[in-house]
C-alpha positions in Angstrom: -8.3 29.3 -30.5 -5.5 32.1 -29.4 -8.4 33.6 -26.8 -8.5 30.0 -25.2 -4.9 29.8 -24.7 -4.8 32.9 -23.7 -7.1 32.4 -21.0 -5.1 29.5 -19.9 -2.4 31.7 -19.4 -3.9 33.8 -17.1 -5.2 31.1 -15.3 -1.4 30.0 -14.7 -0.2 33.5 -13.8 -3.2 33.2 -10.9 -1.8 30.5 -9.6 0.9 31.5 -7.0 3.5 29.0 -5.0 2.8 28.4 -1.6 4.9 26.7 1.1 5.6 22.8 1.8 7.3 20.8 4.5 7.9 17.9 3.0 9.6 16.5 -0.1 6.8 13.9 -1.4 3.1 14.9 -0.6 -0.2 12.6 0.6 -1.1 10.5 -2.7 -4.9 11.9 -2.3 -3.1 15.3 -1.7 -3.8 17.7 -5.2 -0.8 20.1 -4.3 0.3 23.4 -6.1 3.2 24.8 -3.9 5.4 24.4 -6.6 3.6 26.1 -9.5 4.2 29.8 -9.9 4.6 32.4 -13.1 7.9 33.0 -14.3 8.2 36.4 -16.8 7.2 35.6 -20.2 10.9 35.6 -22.4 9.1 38.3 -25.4 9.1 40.7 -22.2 12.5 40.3 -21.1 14.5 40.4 -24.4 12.2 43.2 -25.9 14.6 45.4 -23.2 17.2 44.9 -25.2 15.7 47.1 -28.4 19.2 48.5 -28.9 20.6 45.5 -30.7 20.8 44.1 -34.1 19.5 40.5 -35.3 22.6 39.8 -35.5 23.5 40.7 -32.0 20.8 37.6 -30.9 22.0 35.3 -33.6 26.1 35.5 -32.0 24.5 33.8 -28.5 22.7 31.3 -29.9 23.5 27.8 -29.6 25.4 26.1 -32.3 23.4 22.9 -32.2 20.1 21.5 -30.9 20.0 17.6 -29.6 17.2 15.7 -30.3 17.8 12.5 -29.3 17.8 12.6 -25.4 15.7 9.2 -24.3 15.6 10.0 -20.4 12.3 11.8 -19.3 14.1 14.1 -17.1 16.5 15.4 -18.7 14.1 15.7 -21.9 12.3 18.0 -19.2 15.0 20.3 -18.5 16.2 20.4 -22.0 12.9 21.5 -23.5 13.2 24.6 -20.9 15.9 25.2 -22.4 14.9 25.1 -25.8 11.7 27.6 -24.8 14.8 30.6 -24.0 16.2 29.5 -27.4 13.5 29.9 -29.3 12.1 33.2 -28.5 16.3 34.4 -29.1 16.0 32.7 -32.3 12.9 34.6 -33.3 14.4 38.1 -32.6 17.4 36.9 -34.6 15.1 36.1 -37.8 17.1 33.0 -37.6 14.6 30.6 -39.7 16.9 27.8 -39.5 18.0 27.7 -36.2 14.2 28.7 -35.5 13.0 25.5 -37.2 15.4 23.3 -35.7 14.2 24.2 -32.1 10.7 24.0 -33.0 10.6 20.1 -33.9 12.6 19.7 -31.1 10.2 21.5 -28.6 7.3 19.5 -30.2 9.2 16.0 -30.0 10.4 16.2 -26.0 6.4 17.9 -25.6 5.2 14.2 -26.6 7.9 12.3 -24.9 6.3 14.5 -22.0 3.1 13.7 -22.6 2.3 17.2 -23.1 -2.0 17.3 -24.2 -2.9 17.2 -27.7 -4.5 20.3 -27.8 -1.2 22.3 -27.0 0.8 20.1 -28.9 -2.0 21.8 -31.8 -0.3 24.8 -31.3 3.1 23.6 -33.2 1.2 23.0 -36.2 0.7 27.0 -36.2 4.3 27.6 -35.0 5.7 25.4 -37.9 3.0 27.3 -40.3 4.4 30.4 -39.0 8.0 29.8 -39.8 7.3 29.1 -43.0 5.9 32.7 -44.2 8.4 34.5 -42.1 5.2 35.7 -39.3 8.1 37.0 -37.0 5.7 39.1 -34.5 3.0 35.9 -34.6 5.9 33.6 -33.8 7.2 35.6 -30.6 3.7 35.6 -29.1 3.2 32.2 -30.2 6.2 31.1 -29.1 5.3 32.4 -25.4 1.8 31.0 -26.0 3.5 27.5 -26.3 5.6 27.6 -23.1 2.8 28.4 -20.8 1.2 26.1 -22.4 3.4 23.1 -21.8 3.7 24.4 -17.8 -0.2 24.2 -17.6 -0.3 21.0 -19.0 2.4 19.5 -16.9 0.8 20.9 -13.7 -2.7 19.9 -14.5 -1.6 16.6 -15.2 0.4 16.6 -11.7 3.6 16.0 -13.1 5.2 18.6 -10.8 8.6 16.9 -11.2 8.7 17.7 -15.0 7.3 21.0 -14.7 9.6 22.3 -12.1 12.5 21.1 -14.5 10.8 22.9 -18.0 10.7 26.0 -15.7 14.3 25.7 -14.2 15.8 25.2 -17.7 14.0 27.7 -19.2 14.8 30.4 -16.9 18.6 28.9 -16.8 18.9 29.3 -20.3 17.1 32.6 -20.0 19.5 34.0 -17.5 22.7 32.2 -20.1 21.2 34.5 -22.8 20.9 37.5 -21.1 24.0 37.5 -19.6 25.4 37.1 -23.1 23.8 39.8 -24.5 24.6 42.3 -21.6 28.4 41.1 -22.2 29.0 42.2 -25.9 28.1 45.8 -24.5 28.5 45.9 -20.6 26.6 48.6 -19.1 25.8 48.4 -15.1 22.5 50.4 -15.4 21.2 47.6 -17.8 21.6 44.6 -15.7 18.5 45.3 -13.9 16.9 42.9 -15.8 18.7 40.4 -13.6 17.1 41.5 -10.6 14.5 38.4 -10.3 15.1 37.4 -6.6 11.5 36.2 -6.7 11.6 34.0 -9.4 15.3 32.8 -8.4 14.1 32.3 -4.6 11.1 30.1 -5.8 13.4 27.9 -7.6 15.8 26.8 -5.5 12.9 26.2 -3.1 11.1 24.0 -6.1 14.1 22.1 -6.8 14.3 20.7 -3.2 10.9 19.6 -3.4 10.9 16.7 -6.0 8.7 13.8 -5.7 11.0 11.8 -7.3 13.8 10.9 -4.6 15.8 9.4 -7.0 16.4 12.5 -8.8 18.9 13.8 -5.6 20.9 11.0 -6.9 21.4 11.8 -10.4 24.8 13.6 -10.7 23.8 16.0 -13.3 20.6 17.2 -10.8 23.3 17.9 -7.8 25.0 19.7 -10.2 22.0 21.7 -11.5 20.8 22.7 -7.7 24.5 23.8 -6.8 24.7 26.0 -9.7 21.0 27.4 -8.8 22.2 28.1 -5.4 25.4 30.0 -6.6 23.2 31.7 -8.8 20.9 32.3 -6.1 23.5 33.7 -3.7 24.4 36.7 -6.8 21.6 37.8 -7.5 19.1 37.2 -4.2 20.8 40.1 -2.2 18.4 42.3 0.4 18.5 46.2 -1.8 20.8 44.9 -5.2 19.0 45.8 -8.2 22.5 46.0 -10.4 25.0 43.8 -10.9 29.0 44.4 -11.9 30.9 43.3 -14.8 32.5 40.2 -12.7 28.7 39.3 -10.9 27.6 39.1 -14.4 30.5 37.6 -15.9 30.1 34.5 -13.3 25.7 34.3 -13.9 27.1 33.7 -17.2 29.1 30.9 -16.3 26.5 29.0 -13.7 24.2 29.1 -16.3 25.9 27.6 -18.7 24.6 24.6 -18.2 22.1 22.5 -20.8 21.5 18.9 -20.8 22.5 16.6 -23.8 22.5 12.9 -22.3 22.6 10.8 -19.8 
């Protein structure tokens, strides 16, 4: 089954954004300009080999909600969870681990992510449970790309741009943690995603759902993006200072509980 999935993956990492002009598309219109890869979290946090489990465990959240009812922020929040989980995992944190793993699997259905990935939390859960640490970070990656492919094939664009801008929210919030506890300049080249961070911003203008512009907590989601945006999308910056970092820490501190 892994060689399946893992085809699918590749599949999505084909798939490229292209441009749009406008905000809602023809109904007969199949569009992907807003589905494009976004690095796989094993790969970023395996550059940071020098620390300790217990160096992941200190920037993990305290607690994990499970009872948000509104679709869209469900979305957002299970990105979120996806940045959590693979921090979790390097912490050995079985626990914490579990407790974003039913999560995950719970805002999947409210999704109405497929039944074949939501297969792949039965082996996730199985996993857990005889402490398969190195099965769970691929896994765990597996998942994610999972839920994106499913979201896009099933054209819900809306809900997949908002698992991706959570996830890499929460990604940058992590990172920027870790890089904190022992600031070194030369490391924060892992920031450097102007691609990813472009792409975005660009998505997040783009949802079908006008009503979304509306919601307070989305206004507040694309200002932060676009402050983020403005740090780290700089024409020949691959490093960032103590204060740059200090304030991506700050916009992305940012996760959806309710409504």
């Amino acid at each position: 089954m892994y060689k399946k999935f893992i085809f699918s993956f590749f599949i999505l990492i084909a798939l490229l954004s292209c441009g749009k002009n406008n905000r809602t598309p023809e109904p007969s219109v199949y569009t992907d300009s807003r589905f494009f890869p976004v690095p796989t979290f094993v790969d970023l946090f395996a550059s940071f080999d020098n620390l300790q489990r217990a160096d992941f465990d200190a920037v993990l959240s305290e607690y994990y909600v499970s009872d948000i009812l509104k679709v869209y922020p469900a979305a957002y929040y299970l990105g979120t969870l996806t940045g959590e989980a693979i921090v979790a995992a390097n912490a050995r944190n079985q626990s914490k681990l579990t407790s974003i793993a039913l999560c995950m699997i719970e805002y999947s259905r409210m999704l109405g992510i497929s039944d074949e990935v939501l297969q792949l939390s039965d082996e996730l859960l199985s996993m857990l449970q005889s402490d398969n640490w190195d099965g769970l970070l691929e896994s765990l990656d597996v998942y994610k790309s999972q839920i994106e492919l499913s979201l896009y094939t099933s054209r819900s664009l809306d809900l997949m741009t908002l698992v991706q801008s959570g996830g890499w929210m929460q990604g940058l919030h992590l990172m920027t943690s870790l890089l904190l506890q022992d600031f070194s300049e030369e490391k924060t080249g892992i920031l450097d995603q102007k691609g990813i961070v472009d792409n975005l911003v660009n998505n997040l203008s783009q949802m079908e759902d006008e009503s979304l512009y509306d919601s307070s907590w989305f206004q507040e989601l694309i200002s932060r993006y676009r402050s983020i945006y403005d740090i780290i999308n700089v024409s020949g910056k691959d490093e960032f200072s103590l204060s740059e970092v200090e304030k991506l820490n700050e916009l992305s501190d940012f996760v959806i509980e309710n409504e």
